[in-house]
DOKOLSE-733763 format. One record per atom (N, C-alpha, C, O, CB): chain; atom name; residue in three letters; residue number from 1; x, y, z. Coordinates in steps of 0.2 Angstrom, whole numbers, plus 5000, padded with zeros to 4 digits. Glycine has a CB too. Example, Ala and Ser with C-alpha at 12.3 -4.5 7.8 and 13.67 -1.06 7.14 Angstrom:
A / N / Ala / 1 / 5066 / 4972 / 5039
A / CA / Ala / 1 / 5062 / 4978 / 5039
A / C / Ala / 1 / 5066 / 4984 / 5039
A / O / Ala / 1 / 5071 / 4983 / 5042
A / CB / Ala / 1 / 5057 / 4978 / 5045
A / N / Ser / 2 / 5064 / 4989 / 5035
A / CA / Ser / 2 / 5068 / 4995 / 5036
A / C / Ser / 2 / 5064 / 5000 / 5039
A / O / Ser / 2 / 5067 / 5006 / 5040
A / CB / Ser / 2 / 5070 / 4997 / 5029
// end
This chain:
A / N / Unk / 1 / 4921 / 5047 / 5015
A / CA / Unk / 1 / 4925 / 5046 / 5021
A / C / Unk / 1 / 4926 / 5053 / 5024
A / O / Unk / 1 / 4928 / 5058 / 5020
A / CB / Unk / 1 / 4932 / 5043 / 5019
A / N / Unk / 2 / 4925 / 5054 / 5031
A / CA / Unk / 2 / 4926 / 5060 / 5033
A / C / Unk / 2 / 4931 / 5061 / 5033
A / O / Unk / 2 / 4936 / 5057 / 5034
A / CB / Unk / 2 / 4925 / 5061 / 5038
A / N / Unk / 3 / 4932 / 5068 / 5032
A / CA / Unk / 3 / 4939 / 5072 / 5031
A / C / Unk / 3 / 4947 / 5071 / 5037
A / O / Unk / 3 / 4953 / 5071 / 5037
A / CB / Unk / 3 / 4937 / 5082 / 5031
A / N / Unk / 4 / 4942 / 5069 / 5044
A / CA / Unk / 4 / 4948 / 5068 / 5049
A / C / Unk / 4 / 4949 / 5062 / 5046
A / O / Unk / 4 / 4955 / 5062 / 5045
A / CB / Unk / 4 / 4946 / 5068 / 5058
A / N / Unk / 5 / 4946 / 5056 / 5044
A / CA / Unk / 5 / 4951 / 5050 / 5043
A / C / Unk / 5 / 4954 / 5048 / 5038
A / O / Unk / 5 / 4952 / 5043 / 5035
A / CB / Unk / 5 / 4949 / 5044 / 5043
A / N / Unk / 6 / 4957 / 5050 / 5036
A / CA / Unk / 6 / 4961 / 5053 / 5031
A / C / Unk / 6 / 4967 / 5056 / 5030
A / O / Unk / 6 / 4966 / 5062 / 5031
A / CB / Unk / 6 / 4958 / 5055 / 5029
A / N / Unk / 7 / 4974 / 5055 / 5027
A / CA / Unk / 7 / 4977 / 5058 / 5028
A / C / Unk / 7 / 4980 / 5061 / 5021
A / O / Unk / 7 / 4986 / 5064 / 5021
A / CB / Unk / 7 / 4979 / 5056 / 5031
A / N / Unk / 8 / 4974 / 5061 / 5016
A / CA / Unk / 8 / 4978 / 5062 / 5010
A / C / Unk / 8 / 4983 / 5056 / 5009
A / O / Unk / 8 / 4988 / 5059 / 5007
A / CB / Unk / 8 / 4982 / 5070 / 5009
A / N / Unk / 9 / 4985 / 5052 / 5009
A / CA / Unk / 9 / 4988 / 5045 / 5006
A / C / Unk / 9 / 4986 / 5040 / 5002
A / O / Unk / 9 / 4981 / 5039 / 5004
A / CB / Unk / 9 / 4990 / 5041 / 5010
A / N / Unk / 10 / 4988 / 5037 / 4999
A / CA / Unk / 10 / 4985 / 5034 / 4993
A / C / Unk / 10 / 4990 / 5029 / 4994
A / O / Unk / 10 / 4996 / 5030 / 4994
A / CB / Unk / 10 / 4983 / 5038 / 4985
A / N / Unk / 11 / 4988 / 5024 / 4993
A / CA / Unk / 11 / 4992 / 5016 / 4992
A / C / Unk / 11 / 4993 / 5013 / 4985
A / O / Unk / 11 / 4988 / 5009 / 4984
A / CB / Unk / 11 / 4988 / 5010 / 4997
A / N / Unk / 12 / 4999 / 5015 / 4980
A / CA / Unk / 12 / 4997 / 5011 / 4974
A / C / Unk / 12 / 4998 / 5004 / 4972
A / O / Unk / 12 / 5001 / 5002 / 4967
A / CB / Unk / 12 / 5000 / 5015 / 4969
A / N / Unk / 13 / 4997 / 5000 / 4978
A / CA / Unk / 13 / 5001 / 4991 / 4977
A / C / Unk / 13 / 4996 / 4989 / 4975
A / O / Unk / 13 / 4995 / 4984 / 4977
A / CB / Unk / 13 / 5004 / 4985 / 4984
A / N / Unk / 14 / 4990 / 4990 / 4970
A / CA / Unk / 14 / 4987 / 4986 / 4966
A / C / Unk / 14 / 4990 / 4986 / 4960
A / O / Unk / 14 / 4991 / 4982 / 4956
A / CB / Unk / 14 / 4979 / 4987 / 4964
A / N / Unk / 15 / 4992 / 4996 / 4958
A / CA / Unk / 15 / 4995 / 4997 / 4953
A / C / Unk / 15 / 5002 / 4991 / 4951
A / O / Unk / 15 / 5002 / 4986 / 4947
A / CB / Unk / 15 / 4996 / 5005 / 4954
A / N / Unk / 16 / 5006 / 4993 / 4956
A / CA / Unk / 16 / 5012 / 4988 / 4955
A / C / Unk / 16 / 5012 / 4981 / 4955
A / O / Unk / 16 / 5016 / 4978 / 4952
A / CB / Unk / 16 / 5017 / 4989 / 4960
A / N / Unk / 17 / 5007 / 4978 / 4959
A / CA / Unk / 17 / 5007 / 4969 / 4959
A / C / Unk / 17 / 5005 / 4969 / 4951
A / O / Unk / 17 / 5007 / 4965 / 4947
A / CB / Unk / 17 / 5001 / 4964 / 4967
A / N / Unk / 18 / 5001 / 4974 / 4949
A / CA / Unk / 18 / 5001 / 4973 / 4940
A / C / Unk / 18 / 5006 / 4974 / 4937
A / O / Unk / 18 / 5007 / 4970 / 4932
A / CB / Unk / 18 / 4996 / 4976 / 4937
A / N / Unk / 19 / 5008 / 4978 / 4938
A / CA / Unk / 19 / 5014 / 4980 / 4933
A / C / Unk / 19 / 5019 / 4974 / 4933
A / O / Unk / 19 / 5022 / 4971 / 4928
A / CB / Unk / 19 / 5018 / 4986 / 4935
A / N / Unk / 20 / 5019 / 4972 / 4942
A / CA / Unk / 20 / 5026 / 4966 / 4941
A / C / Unk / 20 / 5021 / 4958 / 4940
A / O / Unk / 20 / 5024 / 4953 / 4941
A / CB / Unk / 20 / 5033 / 4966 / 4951
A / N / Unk / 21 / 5015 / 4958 / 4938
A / CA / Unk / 21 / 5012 / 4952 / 4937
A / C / Unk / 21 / 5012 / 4948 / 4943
A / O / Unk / 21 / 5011 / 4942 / 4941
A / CB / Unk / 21 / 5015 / 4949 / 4933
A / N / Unk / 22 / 5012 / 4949 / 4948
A / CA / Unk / 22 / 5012 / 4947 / 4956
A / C / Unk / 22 / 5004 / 4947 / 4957
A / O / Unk / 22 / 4999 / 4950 / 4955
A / CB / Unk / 22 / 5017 / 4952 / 4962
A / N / Unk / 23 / 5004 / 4940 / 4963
A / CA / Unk / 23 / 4996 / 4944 / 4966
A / C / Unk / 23 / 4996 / 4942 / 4973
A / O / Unk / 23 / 5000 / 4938 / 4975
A / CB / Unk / 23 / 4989 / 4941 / 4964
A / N / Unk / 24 / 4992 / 4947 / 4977
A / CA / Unk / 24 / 4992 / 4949 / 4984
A / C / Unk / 24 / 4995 / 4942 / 4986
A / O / Unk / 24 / 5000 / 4941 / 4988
A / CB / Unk / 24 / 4985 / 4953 / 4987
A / N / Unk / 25 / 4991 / 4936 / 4986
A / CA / Unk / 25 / 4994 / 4930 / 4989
A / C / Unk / 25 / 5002 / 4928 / 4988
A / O / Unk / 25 / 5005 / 4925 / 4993
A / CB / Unk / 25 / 4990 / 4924 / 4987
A / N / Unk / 26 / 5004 / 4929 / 4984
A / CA / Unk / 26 / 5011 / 4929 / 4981
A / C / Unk / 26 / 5016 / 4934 / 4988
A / O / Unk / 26 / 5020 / 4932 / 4992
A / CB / Unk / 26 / 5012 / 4931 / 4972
A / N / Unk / 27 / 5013 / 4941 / 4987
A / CA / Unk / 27 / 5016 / 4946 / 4991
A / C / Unk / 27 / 5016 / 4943 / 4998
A / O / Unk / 27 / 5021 / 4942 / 5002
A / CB / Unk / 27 / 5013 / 4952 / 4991
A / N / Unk / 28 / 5009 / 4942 / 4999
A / CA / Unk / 28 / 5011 / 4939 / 5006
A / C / Unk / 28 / 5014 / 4936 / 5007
A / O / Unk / 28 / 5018 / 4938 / 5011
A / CB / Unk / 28 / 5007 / 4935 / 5010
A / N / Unk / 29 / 5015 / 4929 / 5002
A / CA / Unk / 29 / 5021 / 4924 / 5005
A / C / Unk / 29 / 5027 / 4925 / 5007
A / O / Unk / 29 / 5030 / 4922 / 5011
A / CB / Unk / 29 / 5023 / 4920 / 5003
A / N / Unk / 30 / 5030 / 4929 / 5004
A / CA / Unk / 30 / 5034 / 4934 / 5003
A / C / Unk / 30 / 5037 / 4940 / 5008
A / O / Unk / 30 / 5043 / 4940 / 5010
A / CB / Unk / 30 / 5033 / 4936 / 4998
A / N / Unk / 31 / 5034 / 4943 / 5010
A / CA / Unk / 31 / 5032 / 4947 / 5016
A / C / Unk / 31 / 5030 / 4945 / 5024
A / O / Unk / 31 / 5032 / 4949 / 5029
A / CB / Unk / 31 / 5027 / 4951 / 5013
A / N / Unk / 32 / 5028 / 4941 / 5024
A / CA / Unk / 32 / 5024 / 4939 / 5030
A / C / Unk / 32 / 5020 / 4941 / 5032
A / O / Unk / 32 / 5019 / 4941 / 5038
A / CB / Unk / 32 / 5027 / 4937 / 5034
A / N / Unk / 33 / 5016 / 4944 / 5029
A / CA / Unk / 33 / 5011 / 4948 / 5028
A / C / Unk / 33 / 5002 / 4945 / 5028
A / O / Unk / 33 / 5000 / 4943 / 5023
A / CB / Unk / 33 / 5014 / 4953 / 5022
A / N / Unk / 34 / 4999 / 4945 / 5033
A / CA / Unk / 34 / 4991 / 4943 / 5030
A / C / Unk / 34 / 4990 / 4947 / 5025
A / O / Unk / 34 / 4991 / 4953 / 5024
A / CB / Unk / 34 / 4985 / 4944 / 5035
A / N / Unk / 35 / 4985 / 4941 / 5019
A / CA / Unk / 35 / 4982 / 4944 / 5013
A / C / Unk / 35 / 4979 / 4948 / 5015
A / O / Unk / 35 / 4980 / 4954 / 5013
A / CB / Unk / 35 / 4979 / 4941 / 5008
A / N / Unk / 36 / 4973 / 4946 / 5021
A / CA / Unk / 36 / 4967 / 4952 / 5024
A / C / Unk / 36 / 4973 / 4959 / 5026
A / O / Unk / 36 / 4971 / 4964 / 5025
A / CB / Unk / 36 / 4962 / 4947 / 5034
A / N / Unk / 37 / 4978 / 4958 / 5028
A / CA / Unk / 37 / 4979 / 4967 / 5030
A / C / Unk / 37 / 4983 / 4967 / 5024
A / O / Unk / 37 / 4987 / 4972 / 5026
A / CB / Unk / 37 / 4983 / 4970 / 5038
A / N / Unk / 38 / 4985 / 4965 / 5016
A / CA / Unk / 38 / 4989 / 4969 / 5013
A / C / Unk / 38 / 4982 / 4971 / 5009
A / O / Unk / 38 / 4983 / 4976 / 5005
A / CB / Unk / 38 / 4996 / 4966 / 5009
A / N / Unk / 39 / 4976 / 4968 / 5008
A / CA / Unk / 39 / 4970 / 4972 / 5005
A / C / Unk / 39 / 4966 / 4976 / 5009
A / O / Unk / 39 / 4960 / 4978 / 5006
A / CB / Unk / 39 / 4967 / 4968 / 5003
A / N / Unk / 40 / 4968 / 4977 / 5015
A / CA / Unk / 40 / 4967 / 4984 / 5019
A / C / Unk / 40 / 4971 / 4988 / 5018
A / O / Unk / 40 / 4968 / 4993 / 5018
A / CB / Unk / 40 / 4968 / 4985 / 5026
A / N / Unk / 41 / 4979 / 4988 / 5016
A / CA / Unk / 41 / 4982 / 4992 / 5012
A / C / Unk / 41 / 4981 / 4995 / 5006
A / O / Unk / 41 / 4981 / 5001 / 5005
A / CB / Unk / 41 / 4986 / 4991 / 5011
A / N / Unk / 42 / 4981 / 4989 / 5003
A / CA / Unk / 42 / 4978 / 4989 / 4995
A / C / Unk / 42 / 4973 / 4993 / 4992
A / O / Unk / 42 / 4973 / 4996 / 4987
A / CB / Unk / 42 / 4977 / 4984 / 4994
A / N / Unk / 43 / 4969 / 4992 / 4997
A / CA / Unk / 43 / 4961 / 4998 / 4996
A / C / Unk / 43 / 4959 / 5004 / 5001
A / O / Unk / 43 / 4954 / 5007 / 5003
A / CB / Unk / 43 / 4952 / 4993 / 4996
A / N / Unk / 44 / 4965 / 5004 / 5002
A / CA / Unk / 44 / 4965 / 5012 / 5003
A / C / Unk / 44 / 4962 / 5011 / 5012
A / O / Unk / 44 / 4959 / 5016 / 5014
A / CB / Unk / 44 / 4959 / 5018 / 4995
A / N / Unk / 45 / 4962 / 5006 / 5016
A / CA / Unk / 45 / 4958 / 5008 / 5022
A / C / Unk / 45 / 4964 / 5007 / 5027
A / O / Unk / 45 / 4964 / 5007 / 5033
A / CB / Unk / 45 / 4952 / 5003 / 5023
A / N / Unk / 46 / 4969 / 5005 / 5024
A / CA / Unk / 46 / 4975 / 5007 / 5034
A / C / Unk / 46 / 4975 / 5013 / 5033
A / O / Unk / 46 / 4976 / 5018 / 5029
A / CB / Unk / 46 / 4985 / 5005 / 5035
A / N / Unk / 47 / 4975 / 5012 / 5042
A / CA / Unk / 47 / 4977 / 5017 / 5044
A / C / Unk / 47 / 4984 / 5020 / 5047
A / O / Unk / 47 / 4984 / 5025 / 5051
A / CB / Unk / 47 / 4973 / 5018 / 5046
A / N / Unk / 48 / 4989 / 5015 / 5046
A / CA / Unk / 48 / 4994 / 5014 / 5050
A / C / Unk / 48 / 4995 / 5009 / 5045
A / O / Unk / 48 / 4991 / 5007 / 5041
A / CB / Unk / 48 / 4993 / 5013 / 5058
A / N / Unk / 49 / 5003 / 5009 / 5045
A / CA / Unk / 49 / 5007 / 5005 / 5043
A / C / Unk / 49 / 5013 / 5002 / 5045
A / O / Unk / 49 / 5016 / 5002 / 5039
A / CB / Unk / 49 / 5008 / 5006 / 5041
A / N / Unk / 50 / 5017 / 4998 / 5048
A / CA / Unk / 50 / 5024 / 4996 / 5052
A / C / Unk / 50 / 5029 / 4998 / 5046
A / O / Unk / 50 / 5029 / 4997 / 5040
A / CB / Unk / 50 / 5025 / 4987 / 5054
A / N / Unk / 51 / 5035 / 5002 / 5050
A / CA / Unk / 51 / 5041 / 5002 / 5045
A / C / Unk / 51 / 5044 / 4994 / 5043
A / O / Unk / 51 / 5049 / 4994 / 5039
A / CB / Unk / 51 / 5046 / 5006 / 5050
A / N / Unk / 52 / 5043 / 4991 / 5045
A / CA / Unk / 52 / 5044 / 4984 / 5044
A / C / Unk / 52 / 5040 / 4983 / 5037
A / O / Unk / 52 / 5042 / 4983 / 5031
A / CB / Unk / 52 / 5042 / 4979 / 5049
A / N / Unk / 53 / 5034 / 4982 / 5039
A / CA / Unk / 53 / 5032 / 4980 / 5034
A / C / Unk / 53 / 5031 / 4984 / 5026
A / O / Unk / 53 / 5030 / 4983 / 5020
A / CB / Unk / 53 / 5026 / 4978 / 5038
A / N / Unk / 54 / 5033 / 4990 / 5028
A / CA / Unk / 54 / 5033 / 4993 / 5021
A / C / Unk / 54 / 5041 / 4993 / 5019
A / O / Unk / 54 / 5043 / 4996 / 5013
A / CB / Unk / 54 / 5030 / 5000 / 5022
A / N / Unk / 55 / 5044 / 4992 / 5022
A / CA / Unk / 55 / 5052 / 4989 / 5019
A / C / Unk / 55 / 5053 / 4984 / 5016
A / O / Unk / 55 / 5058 / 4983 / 5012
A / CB / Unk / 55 / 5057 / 4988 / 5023
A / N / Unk / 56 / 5047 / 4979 / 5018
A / CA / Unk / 56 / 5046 / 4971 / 5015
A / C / Unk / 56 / 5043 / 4973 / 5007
A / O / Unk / 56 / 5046 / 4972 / 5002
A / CB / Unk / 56 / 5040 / 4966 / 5020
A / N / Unk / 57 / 5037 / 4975 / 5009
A / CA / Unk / 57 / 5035 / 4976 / 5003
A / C / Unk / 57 / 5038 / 4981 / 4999
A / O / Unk / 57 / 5037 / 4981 / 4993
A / CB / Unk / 57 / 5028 / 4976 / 5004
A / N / Unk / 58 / 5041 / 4985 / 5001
A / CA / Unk / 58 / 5045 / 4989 / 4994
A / C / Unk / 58 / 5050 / 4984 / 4992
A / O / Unk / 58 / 5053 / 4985 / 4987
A / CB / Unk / 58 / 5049 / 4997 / 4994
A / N / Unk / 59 / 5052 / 4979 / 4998
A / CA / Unk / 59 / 5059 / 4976 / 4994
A / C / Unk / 59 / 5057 / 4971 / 4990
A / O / Unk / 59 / 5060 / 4971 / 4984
A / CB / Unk / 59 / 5064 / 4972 / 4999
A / N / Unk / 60 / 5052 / 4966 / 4992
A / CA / Unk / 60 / 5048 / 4962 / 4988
A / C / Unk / 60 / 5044 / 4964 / 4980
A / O / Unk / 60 / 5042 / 4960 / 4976
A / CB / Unk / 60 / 5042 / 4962 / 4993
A / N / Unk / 61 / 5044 / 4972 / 4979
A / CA / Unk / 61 / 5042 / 4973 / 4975
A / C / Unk / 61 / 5046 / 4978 / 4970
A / O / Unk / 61 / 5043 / 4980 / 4965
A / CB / Unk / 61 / 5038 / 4975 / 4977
A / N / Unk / 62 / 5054 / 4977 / 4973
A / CA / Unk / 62 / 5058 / 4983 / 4971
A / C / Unk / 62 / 5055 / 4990 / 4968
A / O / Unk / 62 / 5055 / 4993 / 4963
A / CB / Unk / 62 / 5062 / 4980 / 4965
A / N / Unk / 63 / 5055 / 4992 / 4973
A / CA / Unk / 63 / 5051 / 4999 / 4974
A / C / Unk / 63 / 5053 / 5003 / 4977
A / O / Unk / 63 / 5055 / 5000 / 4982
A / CB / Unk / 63 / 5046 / 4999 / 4975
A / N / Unk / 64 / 5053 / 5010 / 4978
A / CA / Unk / 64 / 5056 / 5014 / 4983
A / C / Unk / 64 / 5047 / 5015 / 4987
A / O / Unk / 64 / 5041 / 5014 / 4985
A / CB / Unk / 64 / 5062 / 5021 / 4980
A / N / Unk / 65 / 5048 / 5019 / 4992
A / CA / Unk / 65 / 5042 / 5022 / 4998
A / C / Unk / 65 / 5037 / 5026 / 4993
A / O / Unk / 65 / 5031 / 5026 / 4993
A / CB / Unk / 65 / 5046 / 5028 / 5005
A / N / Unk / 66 / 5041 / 5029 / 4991
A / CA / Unk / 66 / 5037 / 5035 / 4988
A / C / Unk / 66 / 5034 / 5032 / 4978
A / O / Unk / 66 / 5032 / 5036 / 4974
A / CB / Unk / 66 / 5044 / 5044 / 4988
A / N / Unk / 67 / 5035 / 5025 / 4977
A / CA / Unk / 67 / 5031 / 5023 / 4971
A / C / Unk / 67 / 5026 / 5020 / 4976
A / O / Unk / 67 / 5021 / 5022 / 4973
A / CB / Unk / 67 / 5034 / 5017 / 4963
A / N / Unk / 68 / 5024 / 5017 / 4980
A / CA / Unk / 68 / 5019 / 5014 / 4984
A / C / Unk / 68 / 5015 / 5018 / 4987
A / O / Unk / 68 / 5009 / 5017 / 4986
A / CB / Unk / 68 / 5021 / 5011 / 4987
A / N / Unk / 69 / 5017 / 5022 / 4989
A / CA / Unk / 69 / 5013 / 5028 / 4995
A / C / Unk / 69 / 5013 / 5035 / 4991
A / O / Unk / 69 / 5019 / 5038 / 4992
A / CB / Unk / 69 / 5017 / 5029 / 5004
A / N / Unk / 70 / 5009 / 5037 / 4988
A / CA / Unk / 70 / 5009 / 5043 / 4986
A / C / Unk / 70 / 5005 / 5050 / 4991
A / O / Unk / 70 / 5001 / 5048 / 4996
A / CB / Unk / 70 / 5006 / 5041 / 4981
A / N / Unk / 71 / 5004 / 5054 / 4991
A / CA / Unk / 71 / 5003 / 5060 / 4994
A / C / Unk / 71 / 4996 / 5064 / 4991
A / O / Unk / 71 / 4999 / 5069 / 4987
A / CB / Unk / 71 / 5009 / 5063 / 4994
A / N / Unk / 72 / 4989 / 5065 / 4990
A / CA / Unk / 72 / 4986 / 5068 / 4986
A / C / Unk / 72 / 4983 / 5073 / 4989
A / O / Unk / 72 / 4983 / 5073 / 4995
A / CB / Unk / 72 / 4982 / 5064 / 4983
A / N / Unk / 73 / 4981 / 5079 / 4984
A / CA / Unk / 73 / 4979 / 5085 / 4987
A / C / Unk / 73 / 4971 / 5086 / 4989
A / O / Unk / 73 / 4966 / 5083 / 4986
A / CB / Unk / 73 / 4980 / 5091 / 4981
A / N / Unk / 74 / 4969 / 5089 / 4995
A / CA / Unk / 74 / 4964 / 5090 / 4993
A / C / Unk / 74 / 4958 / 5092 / 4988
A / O / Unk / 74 / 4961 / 5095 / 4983
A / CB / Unk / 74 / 4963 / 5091 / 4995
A / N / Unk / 75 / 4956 / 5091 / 4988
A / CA / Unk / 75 / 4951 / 5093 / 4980
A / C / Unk / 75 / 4948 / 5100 / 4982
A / O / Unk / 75 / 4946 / 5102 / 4988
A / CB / Unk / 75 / 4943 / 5086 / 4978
A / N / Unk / 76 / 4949 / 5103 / 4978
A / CA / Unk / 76 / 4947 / 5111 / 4978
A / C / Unk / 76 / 4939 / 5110 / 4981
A / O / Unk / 76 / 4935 / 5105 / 4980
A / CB / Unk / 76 / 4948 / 5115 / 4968
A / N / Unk / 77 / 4937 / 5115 / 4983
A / CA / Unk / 77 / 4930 / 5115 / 4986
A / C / Unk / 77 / 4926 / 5120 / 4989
A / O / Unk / 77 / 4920 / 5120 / 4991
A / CB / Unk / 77 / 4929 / 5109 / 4990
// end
């Protein structure tokens, strides 16, 4: 992936729907969220996100912003 599309963000909701034993169809229902864009989330390809919708899904998942969306460095090079 080219370096402009990208913002160093990483999405860990595969990590968490495992931990809490949930799966992406379950979240959806829950969120009101399409499965097709919470597994654009999920694998790392949004690009954009709604404050809505990520208030749902941390609430849905009792989680705060920052266990879902992490921040990564670039890789030395």
């Amino acid at each position: 992936m080219p370096a402009e599309d990208t913002a160093g963000i990483h999405c860990r909701l595969d990590q968490l729907l495992e931990q809490r034993g949930m799966t992406l169809t379950e979240l959806s229902r829950q969120v009101g969220v399409s499965v097709v864009n919470l597994s654009v989330l999920k694998n790392d390809r949004a690009r954009a996100i709604r404050f809505s919708t990520l208030s749902a899904v941390c609430l849905a998942l009792d989680c705060e912003v920052g266990d879902l969306l992490t921040v990564e460095s670039p890789a030395a090079g």
